[in-house]
C-alpha positions as a Markdown table, in Angstrom:
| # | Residue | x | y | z |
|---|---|---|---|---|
| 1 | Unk | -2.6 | 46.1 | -3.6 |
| 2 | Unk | -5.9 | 45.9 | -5.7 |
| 3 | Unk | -6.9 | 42.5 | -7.2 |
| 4 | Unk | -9.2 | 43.6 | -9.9 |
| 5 | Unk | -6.5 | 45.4 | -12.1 |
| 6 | Unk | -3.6 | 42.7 | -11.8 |
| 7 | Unk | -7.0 | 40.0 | -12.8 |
| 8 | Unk | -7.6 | 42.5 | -15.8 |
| 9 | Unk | -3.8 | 42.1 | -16.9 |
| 10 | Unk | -3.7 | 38.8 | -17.0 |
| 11 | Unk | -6.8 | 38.5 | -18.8 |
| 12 | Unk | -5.2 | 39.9 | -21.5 |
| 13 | Unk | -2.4 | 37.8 | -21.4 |
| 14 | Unk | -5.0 | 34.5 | -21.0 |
| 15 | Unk | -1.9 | 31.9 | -23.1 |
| 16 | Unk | 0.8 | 33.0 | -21.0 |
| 17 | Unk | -0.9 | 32.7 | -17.9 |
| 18 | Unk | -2.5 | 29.4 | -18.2 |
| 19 | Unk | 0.7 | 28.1 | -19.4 |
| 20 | Unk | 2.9 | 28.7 | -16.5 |
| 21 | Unk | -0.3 | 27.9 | -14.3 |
| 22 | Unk | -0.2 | 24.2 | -16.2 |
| 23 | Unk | 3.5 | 23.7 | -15.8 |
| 24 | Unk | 3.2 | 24.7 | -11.9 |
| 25 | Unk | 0.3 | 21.9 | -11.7 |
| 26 | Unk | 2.4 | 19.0 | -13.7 |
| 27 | Unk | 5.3 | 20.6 | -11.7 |
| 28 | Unk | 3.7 | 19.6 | -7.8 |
| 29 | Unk | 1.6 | 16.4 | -9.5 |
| 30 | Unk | 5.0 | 14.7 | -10.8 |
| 31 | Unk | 7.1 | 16.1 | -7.8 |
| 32 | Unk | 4.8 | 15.5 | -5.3 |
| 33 | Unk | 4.7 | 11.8 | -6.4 |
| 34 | Unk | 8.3 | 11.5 | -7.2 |
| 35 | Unk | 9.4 | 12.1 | -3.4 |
| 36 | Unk | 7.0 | 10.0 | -2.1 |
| 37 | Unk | 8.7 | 7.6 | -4.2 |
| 38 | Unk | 11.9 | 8.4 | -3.3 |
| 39 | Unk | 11.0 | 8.2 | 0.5 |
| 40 | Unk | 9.5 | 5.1 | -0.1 |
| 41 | Unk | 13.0 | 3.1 | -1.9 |
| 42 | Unk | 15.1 | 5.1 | 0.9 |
| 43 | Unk | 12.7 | 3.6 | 4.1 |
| 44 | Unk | 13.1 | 0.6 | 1.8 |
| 45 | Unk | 16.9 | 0.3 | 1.4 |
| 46 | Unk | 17.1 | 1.4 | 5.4 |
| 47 | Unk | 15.4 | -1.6 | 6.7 |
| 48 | Unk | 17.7 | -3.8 | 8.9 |
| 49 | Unk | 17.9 | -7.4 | 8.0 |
| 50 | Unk | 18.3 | -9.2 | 11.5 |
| 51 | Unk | 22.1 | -10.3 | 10.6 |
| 52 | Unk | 25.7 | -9.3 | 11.4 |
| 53 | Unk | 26.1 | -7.9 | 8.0 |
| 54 | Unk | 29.8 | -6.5 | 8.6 |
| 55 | Unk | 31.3 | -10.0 | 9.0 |
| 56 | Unk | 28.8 | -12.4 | 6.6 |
| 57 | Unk | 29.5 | -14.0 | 3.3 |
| 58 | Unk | 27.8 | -16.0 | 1.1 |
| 59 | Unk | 28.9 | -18.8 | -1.1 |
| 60 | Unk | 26.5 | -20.2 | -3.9 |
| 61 | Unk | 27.9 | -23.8 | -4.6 |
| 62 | Unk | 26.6 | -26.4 | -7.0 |
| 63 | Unk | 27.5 | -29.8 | -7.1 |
| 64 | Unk | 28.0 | -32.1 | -9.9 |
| 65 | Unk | 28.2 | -35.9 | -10.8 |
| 66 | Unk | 26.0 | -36.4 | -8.2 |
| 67 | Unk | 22.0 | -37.1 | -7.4 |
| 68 | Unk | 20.3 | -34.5 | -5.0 |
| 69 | Unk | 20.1 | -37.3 | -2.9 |
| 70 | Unk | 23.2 | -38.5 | -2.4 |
| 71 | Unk | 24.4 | -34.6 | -1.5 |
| 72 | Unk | 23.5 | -34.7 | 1.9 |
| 73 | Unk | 27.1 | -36.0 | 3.6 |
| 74 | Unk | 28.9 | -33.4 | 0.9 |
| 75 | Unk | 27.0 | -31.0 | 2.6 |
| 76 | Unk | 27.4 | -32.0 | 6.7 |
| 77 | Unk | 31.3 | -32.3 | 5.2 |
| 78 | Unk | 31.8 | -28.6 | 3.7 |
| 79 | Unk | 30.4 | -27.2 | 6.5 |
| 80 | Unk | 32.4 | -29.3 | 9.0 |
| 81 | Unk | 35.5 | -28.0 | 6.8 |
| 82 | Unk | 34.0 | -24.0 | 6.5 |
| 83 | Unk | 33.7 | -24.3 | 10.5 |
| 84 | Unk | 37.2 | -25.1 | 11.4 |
| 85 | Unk | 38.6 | -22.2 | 9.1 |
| 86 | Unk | 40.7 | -19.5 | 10.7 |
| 87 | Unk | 38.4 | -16.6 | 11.3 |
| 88 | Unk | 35.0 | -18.4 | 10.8 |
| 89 | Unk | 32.6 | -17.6 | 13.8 |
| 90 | Unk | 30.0 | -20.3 | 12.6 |
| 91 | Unk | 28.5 | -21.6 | 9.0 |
| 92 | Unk | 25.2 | -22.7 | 7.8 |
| 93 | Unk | 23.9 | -24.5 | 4.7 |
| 94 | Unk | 20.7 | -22.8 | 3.7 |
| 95 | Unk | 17.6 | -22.7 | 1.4 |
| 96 | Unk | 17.5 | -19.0 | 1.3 |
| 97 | Unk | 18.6 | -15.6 | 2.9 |
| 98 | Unk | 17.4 | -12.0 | 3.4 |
| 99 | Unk | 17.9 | -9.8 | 0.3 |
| 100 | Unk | 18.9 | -12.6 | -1.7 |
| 101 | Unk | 16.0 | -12.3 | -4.1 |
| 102 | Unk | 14.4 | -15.8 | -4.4 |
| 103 | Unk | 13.0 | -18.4 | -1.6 |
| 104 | Unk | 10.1 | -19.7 | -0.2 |
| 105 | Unk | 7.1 | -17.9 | 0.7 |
| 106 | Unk | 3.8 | -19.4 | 2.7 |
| 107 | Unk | 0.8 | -18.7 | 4.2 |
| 108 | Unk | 0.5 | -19.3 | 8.3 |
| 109 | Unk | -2.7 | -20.2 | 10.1 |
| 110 | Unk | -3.7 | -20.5 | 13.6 |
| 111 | Unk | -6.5 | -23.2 | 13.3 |
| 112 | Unk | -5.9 | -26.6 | 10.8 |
| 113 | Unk | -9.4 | -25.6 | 9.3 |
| 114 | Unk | -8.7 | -22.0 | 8.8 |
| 115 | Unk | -9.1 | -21.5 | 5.0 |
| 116 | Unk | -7.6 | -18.0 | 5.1 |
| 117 | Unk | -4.0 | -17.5 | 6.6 |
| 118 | Unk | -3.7 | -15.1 | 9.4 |
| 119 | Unk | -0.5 | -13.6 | 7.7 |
| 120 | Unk | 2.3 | -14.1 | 5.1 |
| 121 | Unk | 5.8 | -15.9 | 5.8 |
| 122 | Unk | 9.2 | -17.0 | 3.9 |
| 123 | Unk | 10.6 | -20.1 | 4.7 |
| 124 | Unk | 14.5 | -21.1 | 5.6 |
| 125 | Unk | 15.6 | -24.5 | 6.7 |
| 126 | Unk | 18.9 | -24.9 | 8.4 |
| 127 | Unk | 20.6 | -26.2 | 11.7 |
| 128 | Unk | 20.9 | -25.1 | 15.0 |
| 129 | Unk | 23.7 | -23.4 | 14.2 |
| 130 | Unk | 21.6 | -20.6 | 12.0 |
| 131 | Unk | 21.0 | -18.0 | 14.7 |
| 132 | Unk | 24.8 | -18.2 | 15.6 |
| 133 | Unk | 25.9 | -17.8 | 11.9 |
| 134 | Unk | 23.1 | -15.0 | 10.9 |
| 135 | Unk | 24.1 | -12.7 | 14.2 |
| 136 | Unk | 20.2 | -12.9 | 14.6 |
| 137 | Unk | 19.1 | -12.4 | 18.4 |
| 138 | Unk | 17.0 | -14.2 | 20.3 |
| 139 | Unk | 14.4 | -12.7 | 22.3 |
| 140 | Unk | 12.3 | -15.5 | 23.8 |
| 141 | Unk | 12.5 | -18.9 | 23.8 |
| 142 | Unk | 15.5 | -21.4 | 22.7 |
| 143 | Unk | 17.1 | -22.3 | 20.1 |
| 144 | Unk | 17.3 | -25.8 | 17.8 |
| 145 | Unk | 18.8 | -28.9 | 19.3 |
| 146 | Unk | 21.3 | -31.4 | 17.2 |
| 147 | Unk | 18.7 | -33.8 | 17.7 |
| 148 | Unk | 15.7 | -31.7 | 16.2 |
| 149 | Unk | 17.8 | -31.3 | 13.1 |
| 150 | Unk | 16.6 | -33.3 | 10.3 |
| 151 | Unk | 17.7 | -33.7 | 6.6 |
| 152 | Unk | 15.0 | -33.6 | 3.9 |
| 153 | Unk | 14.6 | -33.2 | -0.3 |
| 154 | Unk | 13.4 | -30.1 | -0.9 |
| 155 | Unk | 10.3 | -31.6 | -2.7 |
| 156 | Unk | 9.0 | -33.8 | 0.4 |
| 157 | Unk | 10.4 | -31.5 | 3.4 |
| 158 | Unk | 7.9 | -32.4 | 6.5 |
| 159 | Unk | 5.9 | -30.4 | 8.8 |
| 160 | Unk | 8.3 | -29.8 | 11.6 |
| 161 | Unk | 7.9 | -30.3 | 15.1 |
| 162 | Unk | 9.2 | -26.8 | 16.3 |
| 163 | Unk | 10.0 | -23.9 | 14.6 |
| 164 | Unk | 11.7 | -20.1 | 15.4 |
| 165 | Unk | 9.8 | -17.4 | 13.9 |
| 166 | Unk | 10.9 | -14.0 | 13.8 |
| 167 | Unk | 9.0 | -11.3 | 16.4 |
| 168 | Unk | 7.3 | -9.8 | 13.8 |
| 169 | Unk | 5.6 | -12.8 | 13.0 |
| 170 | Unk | 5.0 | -13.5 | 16.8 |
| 171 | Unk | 3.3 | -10.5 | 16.5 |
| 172 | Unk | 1.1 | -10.6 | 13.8 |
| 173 | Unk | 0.4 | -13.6 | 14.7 |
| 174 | Unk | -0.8 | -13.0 | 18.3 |
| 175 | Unk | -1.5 | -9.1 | 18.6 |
| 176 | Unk | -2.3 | -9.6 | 22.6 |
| 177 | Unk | 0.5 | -11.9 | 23.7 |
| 178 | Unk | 3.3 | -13.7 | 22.6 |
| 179 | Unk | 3.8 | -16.7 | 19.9 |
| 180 | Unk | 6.5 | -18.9 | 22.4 |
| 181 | Unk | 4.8 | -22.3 | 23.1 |
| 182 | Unk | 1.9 | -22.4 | 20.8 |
| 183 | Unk | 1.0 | -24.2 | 18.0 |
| 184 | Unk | 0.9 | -22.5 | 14.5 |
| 185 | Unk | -0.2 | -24.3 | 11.3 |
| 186 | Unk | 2.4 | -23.7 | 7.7 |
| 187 | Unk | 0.5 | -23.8 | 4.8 |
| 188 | Unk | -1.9 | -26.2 | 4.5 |
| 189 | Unk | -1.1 | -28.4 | 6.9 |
| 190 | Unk | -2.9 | -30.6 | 9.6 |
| 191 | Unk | 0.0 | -30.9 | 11.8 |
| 192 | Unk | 0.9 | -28.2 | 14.0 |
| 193 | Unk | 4.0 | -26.8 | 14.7 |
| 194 | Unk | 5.3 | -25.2 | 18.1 |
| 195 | Unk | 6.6 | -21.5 | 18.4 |
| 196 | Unk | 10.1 | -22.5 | 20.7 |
| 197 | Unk | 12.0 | -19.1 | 20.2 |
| 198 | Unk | 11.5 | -15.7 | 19.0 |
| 199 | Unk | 13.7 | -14.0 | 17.2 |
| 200 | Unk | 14.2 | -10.2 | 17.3 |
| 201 | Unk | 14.1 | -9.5 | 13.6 |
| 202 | Unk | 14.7 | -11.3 | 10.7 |
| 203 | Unk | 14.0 | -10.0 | 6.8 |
| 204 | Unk | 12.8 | -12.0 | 3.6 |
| 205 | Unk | 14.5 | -12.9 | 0.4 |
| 206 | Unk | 13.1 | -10.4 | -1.4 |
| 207 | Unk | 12.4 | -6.5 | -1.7 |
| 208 | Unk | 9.5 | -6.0 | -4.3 |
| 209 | Unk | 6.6 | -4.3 | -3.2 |
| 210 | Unk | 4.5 | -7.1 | -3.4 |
| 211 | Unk | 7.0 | -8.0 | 0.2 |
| 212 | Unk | 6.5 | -5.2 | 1.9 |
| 213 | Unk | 3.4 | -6.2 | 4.0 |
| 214 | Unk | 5.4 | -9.3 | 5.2 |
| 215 | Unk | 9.1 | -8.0 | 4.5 |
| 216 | Unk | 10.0 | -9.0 | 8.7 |
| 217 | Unk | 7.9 | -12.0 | 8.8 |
| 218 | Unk | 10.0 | -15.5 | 8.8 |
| 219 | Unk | 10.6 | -18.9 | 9.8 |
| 220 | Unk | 13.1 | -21.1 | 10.3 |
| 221 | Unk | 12.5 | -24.9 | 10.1 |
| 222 | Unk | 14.8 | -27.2 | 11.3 |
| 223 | Unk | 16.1 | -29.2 | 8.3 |
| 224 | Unk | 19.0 | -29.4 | 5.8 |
| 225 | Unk | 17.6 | -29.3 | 2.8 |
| 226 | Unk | 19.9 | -32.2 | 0.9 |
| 227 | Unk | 20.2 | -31.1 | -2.7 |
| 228 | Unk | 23.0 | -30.4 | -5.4 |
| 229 | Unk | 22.2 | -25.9 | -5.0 |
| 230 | Unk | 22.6 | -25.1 | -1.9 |
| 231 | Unk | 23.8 | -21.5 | -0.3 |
| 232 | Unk | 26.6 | -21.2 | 2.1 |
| 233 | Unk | 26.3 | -18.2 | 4.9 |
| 234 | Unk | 29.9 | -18.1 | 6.6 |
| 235 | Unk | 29.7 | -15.7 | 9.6 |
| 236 | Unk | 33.2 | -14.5 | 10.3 |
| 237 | Unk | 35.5 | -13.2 | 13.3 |
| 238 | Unk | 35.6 | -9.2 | 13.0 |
| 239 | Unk | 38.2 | -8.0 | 10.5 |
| 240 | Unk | 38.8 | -11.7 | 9.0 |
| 241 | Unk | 35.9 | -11.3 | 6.2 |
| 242 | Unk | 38.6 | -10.7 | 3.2 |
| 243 | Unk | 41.0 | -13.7 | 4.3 |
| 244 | Unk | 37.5 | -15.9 | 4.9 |
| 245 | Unk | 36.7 | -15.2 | 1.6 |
| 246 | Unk | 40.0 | -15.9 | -0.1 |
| 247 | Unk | 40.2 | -19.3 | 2.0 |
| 248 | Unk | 36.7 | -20.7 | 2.2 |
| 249 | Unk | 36.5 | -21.7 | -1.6 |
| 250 | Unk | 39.8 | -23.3 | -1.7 |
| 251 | Unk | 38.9 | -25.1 | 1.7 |
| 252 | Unk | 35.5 | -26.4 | -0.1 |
| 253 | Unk | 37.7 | -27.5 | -3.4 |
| 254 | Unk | 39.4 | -29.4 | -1.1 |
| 255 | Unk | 36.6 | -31.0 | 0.2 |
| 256 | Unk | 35.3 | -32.7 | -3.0 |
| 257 | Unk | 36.4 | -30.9 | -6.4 |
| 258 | Unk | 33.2 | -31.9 | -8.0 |
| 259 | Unk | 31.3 | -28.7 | -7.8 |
| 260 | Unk | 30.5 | -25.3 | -9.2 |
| 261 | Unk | 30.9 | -22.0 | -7.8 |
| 262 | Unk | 29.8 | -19.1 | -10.2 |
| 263 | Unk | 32.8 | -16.7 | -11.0 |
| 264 | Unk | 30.0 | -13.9 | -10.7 |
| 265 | Unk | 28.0 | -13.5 | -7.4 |
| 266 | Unk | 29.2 | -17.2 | -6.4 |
| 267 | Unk | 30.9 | -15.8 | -3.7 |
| 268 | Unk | 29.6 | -12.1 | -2.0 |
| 269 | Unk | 30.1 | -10.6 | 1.1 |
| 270 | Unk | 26.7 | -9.1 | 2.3 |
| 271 | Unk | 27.8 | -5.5 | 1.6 |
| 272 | Unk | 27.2 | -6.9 | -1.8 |
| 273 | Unk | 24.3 | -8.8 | -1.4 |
| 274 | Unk | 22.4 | -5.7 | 0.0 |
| 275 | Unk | 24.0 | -3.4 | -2.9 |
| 276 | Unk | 22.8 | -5.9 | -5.8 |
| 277 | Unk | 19.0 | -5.9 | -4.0 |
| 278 | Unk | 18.5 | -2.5 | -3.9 |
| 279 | Unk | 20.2 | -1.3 | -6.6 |
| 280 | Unk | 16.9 | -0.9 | -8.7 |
| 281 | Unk | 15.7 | 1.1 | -5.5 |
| 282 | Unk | 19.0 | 3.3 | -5.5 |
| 283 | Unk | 19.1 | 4.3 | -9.2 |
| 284 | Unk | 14.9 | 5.1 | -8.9 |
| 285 | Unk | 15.7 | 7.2 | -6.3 |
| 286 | Unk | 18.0 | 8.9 | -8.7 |
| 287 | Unk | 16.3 | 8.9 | -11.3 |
| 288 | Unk | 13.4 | 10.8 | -9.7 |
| 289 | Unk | 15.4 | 13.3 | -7.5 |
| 290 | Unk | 17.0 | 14.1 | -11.5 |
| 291 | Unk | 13.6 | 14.3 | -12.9 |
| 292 | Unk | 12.3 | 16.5 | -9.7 |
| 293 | Unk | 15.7 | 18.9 | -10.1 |
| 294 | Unk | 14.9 | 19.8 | -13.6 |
| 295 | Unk | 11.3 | 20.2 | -13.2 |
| 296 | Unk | 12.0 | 22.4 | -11.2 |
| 297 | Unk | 14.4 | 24.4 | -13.0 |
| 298 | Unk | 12.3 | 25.0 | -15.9 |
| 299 | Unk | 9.4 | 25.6 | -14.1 |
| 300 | Unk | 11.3 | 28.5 | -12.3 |
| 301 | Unk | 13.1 | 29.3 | -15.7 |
| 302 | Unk | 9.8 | 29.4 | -17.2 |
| 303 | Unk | 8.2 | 31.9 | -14.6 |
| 304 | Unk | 11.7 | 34.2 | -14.8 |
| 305 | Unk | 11.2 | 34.2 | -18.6 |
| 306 | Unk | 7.1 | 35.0 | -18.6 |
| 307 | Unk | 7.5 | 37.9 | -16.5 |
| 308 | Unk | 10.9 | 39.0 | -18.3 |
| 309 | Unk | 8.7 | 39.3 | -21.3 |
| 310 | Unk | 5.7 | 41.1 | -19.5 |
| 311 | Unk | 8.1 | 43.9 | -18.1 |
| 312 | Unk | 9.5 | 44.3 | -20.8 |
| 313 | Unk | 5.9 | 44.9 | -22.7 |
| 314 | Unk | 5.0 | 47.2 | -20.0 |
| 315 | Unk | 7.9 | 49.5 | -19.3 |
| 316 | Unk | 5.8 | 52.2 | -20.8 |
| 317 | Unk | 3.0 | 51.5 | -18.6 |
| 318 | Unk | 5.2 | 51.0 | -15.7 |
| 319 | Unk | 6.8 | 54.6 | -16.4 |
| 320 | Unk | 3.1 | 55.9 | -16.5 |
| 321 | Unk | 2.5 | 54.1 | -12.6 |
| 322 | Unk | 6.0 | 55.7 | -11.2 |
| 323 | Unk | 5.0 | 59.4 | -12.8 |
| 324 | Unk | 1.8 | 59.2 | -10.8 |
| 325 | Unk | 3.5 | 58.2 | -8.3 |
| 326 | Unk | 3.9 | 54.9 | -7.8 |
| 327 | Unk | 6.8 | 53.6 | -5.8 |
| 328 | Unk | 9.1 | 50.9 | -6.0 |
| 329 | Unk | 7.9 | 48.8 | -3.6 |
| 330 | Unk | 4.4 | 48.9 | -5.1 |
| 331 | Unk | 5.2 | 48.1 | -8.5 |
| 332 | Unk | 7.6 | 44.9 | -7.0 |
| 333 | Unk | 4.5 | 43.7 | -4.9 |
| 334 | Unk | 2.5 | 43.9 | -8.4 |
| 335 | Unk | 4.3 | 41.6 | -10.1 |
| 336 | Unk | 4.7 | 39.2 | -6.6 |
| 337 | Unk | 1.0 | 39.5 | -6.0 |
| 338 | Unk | 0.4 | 38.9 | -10.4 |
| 339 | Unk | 2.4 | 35.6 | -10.3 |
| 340 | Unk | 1.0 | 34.4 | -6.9 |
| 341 | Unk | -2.6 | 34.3 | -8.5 |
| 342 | Unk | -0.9 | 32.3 | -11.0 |
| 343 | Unk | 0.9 | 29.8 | -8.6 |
| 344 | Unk | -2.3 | 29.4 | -6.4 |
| 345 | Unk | -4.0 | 28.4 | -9.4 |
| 346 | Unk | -1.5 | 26.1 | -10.2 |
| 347 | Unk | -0.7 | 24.3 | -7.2 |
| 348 | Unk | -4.5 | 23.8 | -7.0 |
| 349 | Unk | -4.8 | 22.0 | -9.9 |
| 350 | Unk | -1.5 | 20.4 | -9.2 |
| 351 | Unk | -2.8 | 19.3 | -5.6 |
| 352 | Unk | -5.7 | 17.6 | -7.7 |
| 353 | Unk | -4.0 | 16.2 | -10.6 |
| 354 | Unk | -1.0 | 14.6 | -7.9 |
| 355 | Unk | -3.7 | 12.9 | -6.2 |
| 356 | Unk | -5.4 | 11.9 | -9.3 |
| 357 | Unk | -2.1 | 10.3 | -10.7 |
| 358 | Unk | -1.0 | 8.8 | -7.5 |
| 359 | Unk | -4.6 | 6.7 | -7.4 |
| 360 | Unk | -3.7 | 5.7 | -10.7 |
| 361 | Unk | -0.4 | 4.2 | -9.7 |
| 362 | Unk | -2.0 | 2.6 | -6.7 |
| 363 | Unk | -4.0 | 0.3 | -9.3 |
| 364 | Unk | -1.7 | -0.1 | -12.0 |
| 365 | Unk | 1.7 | -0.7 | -9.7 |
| 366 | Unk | 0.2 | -1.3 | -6.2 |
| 367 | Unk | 1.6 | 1.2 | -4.8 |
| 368 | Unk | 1.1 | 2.9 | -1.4 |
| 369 | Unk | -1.3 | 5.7 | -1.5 |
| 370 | Unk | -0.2 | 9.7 | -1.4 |
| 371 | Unk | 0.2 | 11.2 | 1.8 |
| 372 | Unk | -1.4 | 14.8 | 2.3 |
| 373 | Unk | 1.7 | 16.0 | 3.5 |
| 374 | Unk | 3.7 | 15.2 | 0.3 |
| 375 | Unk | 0.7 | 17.6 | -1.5 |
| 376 | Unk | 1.0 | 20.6 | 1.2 |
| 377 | Unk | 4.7 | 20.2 | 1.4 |
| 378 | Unk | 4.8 | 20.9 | -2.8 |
| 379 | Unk | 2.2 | 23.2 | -3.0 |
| 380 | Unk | 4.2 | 25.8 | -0.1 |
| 381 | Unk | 7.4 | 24.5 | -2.1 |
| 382 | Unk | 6.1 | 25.6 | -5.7 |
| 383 | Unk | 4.4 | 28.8 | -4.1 |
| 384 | Unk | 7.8 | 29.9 | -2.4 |
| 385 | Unk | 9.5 | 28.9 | -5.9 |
| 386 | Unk | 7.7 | 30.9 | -8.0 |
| 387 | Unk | 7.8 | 34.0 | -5.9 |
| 388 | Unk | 11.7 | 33.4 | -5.7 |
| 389 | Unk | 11.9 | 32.7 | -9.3 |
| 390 | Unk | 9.9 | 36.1 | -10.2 |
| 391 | Unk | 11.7 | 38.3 | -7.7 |
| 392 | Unk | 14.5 | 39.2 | -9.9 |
| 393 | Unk | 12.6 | 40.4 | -13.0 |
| 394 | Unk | 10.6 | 42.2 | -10.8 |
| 395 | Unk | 12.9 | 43.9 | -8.9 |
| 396 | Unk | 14.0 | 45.3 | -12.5 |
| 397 | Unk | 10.7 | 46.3 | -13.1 |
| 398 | Unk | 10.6 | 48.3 | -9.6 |
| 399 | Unk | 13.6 | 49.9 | -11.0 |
| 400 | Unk | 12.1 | 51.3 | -14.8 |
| 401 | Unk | 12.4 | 55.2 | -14.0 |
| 402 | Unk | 9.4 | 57.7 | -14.7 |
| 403 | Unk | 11.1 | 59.1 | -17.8 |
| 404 | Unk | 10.1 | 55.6 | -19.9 |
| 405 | Unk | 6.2 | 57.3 | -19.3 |
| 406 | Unk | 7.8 | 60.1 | -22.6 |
| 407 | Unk | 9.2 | 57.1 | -24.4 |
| 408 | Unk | 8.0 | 55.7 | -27.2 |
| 409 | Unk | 7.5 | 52.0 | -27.5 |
């Protein structure tokens, strides 16, 4: 098949051309970018929070008529009541948990004088009886003691004596060995804490991106915090979740009447917890497989409906090729060989402009740059597309007989 003439045609058909060639390159840029997006919610709604999330529930409770310091025997006496439920496996009172979407986040340093922090952190602060109700599994180390527990305001909590961070913390933290034993410094304190357990994993409150370089990184102090808002995590027996939930608000009513619990999200299983955080995540990932779909289909409508036209402009001319002998197959592998100038040029530009507009994003949204393979994936996916999409005309155009060379146009 000779280049030159097919070069010629579409020279002569310069708006045609440049439009599909346009639509292919905004095609690939906003499809290339739009699965990278997509895989990026998806890895994102796949991580694995540390916790027994089949059998946890949380309760947000809120007490009234009473001063945040006068909450902390409420507390040690809802929790003694949540504990001796049927089907409870163990309950915390806690600051914070993973996907809950608010919490506290700090900076953790190796040396008091350090003014930079070796790496990011959230905070929770509960009892010895967190790893039990989380399902979180130790890997080194021990857990709290009853006596290391202490109770503090949320405005004056202390530097603690001993803290359990999570491993990839441990690991950020000390690249070459482990973090068990040694000292570490939260915030900006002068007083150092002491690594006594490791925890396997263990996620933060939130999801954003602005989390995702320190989405596994946590620690958990050893205090109540006494205050009025607190969050209840009830872990349960297996298969007792629904009756634990029907039973551990009236158990807590009990307990002292004088409190709040929010008819909406006041009381969630973590099934629901996780569906409320990534719910954004779930419906972008819709959003842009939709918008990647119909890209799609115009572009390939658009190619279908170009070289529809063009055959049907050249039917003469095509009749002239077959008289002089032409066959099917060559006139088939014209048009294939026409519209895969056309695609190359597009995908090239595409490749460019994807890149371009993924930069862009990286500034405006902090986003994670473009892989390579998201650009050579879409530009052999747009290539195949348009030589799919063009087949069918052209295989009409193979078929225009030699008699159309007599016609008239």
């Amino acid at each position: 098949m000779q280049i030159k003439p097919i070069l010629a045609a579409l020279k002569r058909h310069k708006a045609g051309t440049l439009l599909i060639a346009l639509q292919i390159a905004l095609t690939l840029a906003i499809v290339c970018n739009a699965l990278f997006i997509i895989h990026q919610r998806l890895d994102r709604i796949a991580r694995p929070t540390g916790l027994d999330e089949n059998n946890l529930m949380a309760i947000q409770n809120r007490m009234v008529g009473v001063e945040d310091k006068e909450s902390g025997p409420l507390i040690r006496a809802d929790l003694a009541a949540l504990r001796q439920l049927p089907g409870v496996e163990d309950a915390i009172s806690v600051n914070s948990y993973p996907l809950r979407g608010g919490g506290w986040s700090t900076g953790v340093h190796l040396n008091a004088d350090d003014k930079k922090s070796k790496a990011h952190t959230t905070l929770y602060f509960s009892d010895e009886h967190t790893l039990a109700t989380f399902g979180t599994r130790l890997v080194a180390g021990r857990n709290f003691q009853a006596d290391e527990i202490g109770e503090a305001d949320p405005k004056e909590v202390g530097d603690p004596a001993v803290v359990i961070i999570s491993k990839a913390l441990s690991d950020k933290l000390f690249p070459d060995s482990s973090a068990l034993g040694k000292p570490i410094y939260i915030g900006d304190t002068k007083k150092p804490s002491t690594v006594i357990g490791i925890v396997e994993r263990l996620q933060v409150p939130w999801n954003g991106n602005w989390s995702d370089t320190f989405y596994d990184n946590a620690i958990i102090e050893p205090y109540r915090l006494v205050s009025t808002f607190t969050n209840y995590m009830i872990r349960t027996k297996p298969g007792q979740l629904s009756a634990v939930m029907a039973s551990a608000p009236a158990a807590l009513y009990k307990t002292n009447r004088m409190r709040v619990i929010a008819p909406k999200n006041g009381i969630r299983t973590f099934a629901m917890v996780r569906e409320s955080a990534y719910r954004a995540d779930r419906g972008m990932a819709v959003l842009m497989g939709v918008v990647c779909a119909v890209l799609l289909g115009i572009t390939a409508a658009g190619i279908v409906g170009l070289t529809s036209f063009w055959v049907g402009q050249r039917r003469k001319q095509i009749g002239v090729r077959r008289a002089l002998g032409a066959t099917q197959r060559d006139i088939l592998s014209y048009f294939l060989t026409e519209n895969l100038l056309i695609g190359t040029a597009g995908v090239l530009m595409g490749a460019l402009l994807a890149i371009g507009m993924n930069l862009w994003m990286v500034t405006q949204f902090e986003m994670a740059r473009l892989s390579v393979t998201y650009v050579l994936v879409g530009v052999v996916a747009l290539l195949l597309l348009g030589q799919c999409a063009v087949l069918a005309p052209a295989m009409r155009a193979s078929r225009v007989p030699p008699v159309e060379a007599t016609r008239s146009v």
